[in-house]
C-alpha positions as CSV (number, residue, x, y, z in Angstrom):
1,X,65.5,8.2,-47.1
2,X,64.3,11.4,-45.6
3,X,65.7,12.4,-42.4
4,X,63.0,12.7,-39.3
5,X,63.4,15.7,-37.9
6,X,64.0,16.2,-33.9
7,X,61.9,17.8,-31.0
8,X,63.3,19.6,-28.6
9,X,62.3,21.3,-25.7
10,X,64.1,22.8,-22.5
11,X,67.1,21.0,-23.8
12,X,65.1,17.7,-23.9
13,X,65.6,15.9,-27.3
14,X,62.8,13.4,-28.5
15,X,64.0,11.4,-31.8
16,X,60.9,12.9,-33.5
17,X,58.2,15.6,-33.2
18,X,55.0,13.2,-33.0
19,X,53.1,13.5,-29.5
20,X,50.9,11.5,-28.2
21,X,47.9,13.7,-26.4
22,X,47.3,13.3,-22.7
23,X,43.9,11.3,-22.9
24,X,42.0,11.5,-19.7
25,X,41.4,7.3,-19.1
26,X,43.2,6.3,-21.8
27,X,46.9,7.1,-21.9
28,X,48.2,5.3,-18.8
29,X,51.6,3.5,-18.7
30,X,50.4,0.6,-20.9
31,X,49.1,2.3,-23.9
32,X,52.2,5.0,-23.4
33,X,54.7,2.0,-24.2
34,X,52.7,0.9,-27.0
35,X,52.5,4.5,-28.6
36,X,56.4,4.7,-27.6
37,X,57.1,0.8,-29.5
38,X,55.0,2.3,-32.6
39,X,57.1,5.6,-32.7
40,X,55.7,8.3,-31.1
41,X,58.6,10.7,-30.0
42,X,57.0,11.9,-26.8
43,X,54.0,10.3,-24.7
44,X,52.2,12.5,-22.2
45,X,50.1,11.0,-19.2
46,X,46.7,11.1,-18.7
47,X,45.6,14.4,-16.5
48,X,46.5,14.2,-12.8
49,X,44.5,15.9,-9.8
50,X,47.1,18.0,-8.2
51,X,45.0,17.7,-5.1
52,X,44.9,13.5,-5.5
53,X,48.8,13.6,-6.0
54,X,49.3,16.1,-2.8
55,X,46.9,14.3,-0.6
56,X,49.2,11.0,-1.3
57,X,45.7,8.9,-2.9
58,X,46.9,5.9,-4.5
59,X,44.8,6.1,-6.9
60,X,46.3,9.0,-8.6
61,X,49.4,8.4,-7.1
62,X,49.7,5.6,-9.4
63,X,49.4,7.4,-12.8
64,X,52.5,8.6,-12.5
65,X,54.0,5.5,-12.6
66,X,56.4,5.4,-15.7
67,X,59.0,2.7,-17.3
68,X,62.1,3.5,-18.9
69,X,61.3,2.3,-22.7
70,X,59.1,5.3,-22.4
71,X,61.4,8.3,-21.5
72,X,62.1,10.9,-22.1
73,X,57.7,11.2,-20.7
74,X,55.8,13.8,-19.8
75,X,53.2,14.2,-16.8
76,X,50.1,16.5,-16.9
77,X,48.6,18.0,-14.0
78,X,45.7,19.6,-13.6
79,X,44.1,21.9,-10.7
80,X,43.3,25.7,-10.1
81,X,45.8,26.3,-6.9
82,X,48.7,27.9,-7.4
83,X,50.7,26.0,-4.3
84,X,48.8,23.1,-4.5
85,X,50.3,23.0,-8.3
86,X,53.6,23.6,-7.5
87,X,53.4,20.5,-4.6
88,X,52.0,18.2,-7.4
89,X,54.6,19.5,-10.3
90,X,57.6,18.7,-7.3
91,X,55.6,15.4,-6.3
92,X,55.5,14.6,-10.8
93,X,59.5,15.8,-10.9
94,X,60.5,13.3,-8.5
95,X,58.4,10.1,-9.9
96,X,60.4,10.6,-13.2
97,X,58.8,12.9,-15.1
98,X,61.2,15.1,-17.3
99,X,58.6,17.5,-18.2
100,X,56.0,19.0,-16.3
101,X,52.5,19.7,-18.2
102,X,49.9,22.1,-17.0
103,X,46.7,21.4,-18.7
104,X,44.7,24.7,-19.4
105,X,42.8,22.7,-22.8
106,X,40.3,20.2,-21.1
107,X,36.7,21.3,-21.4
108,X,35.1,18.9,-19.2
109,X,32.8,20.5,-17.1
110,X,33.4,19.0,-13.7
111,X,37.0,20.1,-14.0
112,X,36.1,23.9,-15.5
113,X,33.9,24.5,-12.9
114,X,36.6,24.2,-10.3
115,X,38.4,26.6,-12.6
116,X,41.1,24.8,-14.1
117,X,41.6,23.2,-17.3
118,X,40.4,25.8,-19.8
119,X,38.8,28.4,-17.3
120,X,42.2,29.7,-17.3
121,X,42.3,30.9,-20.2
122,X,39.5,33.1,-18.9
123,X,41.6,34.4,-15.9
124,X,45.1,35.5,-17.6
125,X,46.5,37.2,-14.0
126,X,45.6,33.7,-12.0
127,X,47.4,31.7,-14.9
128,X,50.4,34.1,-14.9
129,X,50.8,33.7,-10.6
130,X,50.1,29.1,-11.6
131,X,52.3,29.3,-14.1
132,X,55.1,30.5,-12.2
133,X,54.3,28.6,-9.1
134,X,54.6,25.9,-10.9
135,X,58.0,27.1,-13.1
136,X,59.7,27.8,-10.0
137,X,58.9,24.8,-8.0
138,X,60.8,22.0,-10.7
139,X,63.9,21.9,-12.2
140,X,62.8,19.8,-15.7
141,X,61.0,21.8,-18.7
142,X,57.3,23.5,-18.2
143,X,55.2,23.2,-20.7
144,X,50.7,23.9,-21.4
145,X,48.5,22.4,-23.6
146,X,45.5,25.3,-24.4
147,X,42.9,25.5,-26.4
148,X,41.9,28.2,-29.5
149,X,40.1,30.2,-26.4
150,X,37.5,29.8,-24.5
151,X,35.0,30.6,-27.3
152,X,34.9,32.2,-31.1
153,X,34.3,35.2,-29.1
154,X,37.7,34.1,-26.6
155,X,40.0,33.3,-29.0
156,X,43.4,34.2,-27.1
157,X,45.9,31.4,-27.2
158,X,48.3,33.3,-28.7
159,X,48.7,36.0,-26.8
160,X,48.0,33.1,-23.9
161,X,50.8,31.7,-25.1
162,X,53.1,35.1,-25.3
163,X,52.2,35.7,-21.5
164,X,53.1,31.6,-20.7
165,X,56.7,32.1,-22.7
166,X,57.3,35.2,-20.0
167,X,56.5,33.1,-17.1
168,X,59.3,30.1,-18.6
169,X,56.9,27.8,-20.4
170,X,59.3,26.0,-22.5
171,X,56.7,24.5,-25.1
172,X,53.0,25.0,-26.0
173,X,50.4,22.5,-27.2
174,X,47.9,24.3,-29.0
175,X,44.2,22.5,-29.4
176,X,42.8,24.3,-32.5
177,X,39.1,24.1,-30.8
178,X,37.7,26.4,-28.5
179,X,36.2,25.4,-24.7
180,X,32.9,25.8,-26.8
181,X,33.2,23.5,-29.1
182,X,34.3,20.6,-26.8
183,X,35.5,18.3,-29.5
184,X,33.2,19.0,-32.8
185,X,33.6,20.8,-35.1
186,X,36.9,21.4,-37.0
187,X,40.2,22.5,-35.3
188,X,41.3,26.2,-36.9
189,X,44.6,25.1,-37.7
190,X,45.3,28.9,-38.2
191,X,45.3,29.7,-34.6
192,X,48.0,27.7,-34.3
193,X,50.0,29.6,-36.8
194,X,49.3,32.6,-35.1
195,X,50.3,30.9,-31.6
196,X,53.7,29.9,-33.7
197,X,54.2,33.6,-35.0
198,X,53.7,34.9,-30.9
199,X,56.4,33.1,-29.2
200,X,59.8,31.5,-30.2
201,X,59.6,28.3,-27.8
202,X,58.1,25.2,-29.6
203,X,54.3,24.9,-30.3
204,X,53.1,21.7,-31.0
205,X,50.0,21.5,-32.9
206,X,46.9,19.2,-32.1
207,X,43.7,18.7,-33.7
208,X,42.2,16.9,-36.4
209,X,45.5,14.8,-37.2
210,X,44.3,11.0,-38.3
211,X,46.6,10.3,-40.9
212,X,50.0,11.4,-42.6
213,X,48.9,13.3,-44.8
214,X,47.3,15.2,-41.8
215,X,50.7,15.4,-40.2
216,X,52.7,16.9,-43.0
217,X,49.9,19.7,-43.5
218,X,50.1,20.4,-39.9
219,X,53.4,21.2,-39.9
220,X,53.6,23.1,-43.2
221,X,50.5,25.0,-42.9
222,X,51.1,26.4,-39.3
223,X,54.9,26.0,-39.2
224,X,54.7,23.9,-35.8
225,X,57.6,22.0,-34.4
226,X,55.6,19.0,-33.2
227,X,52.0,17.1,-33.9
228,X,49.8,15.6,-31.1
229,X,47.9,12.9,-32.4
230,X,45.2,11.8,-29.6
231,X,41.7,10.2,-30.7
232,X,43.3,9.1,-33.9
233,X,45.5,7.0,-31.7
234,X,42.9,4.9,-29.9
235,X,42.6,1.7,-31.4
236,X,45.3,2.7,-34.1
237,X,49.2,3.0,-32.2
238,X,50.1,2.4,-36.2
239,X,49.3,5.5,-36.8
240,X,52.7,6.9,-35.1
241,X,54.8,4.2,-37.5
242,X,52.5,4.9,-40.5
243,X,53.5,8.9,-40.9
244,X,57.2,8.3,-40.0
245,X,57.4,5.6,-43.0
246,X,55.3,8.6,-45.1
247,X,57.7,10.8,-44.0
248,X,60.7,8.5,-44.4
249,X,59.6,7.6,-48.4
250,X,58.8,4.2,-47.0
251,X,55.7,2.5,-48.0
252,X,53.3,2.9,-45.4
253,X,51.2,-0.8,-44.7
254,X,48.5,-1.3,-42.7
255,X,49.3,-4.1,-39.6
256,X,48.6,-7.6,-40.6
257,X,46.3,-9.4,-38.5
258,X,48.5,-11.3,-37.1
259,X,50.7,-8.2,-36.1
260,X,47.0,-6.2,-34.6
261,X,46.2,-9.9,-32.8
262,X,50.3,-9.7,-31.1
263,X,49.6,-5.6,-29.9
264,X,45.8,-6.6,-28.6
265,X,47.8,-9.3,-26.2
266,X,50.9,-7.3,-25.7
267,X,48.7,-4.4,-24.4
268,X,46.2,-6.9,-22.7
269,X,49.8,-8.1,-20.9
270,X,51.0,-4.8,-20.2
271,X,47.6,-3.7,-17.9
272,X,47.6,-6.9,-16.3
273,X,51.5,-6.9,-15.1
274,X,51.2,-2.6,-14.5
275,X,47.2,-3.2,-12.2
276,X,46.4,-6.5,-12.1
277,X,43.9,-8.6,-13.2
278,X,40.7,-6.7,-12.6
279,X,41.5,-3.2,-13.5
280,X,42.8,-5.0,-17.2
281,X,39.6,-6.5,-17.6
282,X,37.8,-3.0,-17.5
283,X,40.2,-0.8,-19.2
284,X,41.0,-2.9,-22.0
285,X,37.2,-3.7,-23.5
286,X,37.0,-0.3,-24.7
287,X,40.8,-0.7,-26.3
288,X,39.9,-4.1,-27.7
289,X,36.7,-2.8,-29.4
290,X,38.8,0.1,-31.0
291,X,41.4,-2.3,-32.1
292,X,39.0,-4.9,-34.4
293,X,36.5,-1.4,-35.2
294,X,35.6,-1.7,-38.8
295,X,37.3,-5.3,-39.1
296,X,35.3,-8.4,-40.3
297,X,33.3,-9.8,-37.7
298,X,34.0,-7.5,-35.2
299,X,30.5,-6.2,-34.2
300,X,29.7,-9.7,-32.6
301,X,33.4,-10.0,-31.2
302,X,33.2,-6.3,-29.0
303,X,29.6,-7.6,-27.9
304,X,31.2,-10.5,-26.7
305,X,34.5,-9.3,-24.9
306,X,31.6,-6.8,-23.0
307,X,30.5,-9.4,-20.9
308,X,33.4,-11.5,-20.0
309,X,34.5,-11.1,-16.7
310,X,37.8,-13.5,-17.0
311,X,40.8,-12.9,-18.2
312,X,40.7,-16.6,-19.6
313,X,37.9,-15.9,-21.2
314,X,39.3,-12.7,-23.0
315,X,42.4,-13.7,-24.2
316,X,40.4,-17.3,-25.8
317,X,37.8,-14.5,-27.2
318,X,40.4,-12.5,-29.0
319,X,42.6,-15.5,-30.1
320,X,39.4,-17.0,-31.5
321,X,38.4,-13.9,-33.5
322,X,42.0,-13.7,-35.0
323,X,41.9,-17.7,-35.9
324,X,38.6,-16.7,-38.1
325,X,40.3,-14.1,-39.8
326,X,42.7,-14.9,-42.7
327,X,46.2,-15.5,-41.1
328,X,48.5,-12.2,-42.0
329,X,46.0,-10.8,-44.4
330,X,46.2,-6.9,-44.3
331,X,43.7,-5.7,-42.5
332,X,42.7,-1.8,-42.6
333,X,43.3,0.6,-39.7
334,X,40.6,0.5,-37.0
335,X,38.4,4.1,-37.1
């Protein structure tokens, strides 16, 4: 059996270097312990306003909520402010977080325009003065997640990176798409190598990972320490288990149904115990639907769960969709 090898970063150790991407809407506590019960080393939460968190909202308040089956986790926050980011980083720190994540990669417009996310990379001085607001206000690891640049005329992230590894960033993530081309396209896994050739903390590669094979090449190609596997993930937490069997010389199975009807409930559980009945309910029909994508029968099933509005209802819908399939037949992975 080959040994997995280890992530570490600011002297945290994660048993293995496969990340799960901060997913704006997706990757709350639920799906985090799922990802963490499937294998993933590290789980990152979704992006959090820095002004929500310093305002005290609830709302955002309560995505930093974490569990211990998930630790060691990391929180991202998100904002243009230096003080205001060094408030929410402090406010992250003492929820439980044990690293900090700035996040200079999203592309979304309504959070560029306020210049954060990736219109940093566009302003390296105002970075450099976040950056260390933000490395001077905690006492766990610092990390970023960037993009390729802002453009193919902005490609910067490694000498991004280079300037970040100054300031005390202890890790990068590295999206291999620029701010241009949002998420089409294919990610230039050679920027990353050149990111990992710039600095000596630990880059973590992301983009264009959906299977082990994808994983492997990622790491050999651009000599990364770690892979981020986000999209890839929704609907498919195997995916995590899948490359560590790969990489282990395991066969690598796809989940029976009766294993992908036990994770629909167990996540359908988890959202209901962590926000209660009504937030489960609208969170979880776009999880269901990537869970039975592609499987027999499934195109009626998701137009069904769409307009049930009990959570009665929904867990009879899904048990009666698994009693019509074949009873631990192998099923493949959703897409």
């Amino acid at each position: 059996m080959n040994p997995i090898p280890r992530l570490t970063i600011g002297g945290v150790t994660f048993d293995n270097p496969l990340v799960l991407a901060p997913l704006s809407g997706i990757t709350n506590l639920p799906f985090r312990l799922i990802a963490k019960r499937m294998g993933a080393g590290m789980v990152v939460s979704e992006l959090v306003s820095s002004n929500g968190l310093i305002r005290a909202q609830e709302r955002t308040r309560r995505y930093l909520d974490t569990h211990p089956d998930e630790w060691p986790v990391s929180m991202q926050i998100f904002g243009d402010d230096p003080a205001c980011m060094a408030d929410a980083a402090r406010i992250a720190q003492d929820a439980g977080a044990h690293l900090v994540d700035i996040n200079i990669g999203c592309p979304v417009r309504k959070v560029v325009k306020r210049g954060a996310g990736c219109a940093l990379m566009r302003d390296v001085p105002r970075s450099a003065r976040l950056i260390r607001a933000v490395v001077n206000a905690v006492q766990v690891p610092v990390t970023i997640k960037i993009r390729a640049g802002w453009s193919a005329a902005e490609v910067n992230a490694p000498d991004y990176a280079a300037m970040a590894e100054a300031e005390g960033i202890k890790a990068v993530t590295v999206h291999g798409r620029t701010r241009e081309q949002m998420f089409t396209g294919h990610a230039d896994w050679d920027i990353i190598r050149r990111t990992v050739d710039a600095v000596s903390i630990p880059v973590i590669g992301n983009g264009d990972v959906a299977s082990a094979d994808d994983a492997t090449r990622m790491l050999r190609t651009t000599g990364a320490s770690g892979v981020m596997i986000g999209r890839a993930a929704q609907g498919n937490p195997w995916i995590f288990r899948e490359i560590l069997a790969a990489w282990r010389g395991l066969p690598v199975a796809a989940p029976t149904a009766r294993e992908r009807h036990r994770v629909i409930r167990e996540h359908l559980d988890l959202h209901v115990t962590h926000a209660g009945e009504d937030s489960a309910l609208r969170e979880m029909r776009k999880h269901i639907c990537w869970y039975v994508k592609g499987l027999p029968g499934s195109t009626r099933f998701r137009t069904e769960v769409q307009h049930l509005d009990a959570l009665a209802d929904v867990r009879a819908a899904i048990d009666g969709y698994f009693d019509r399939l074949a009873d631990g037949a192998a099923l493949p992975a959703a897409v």
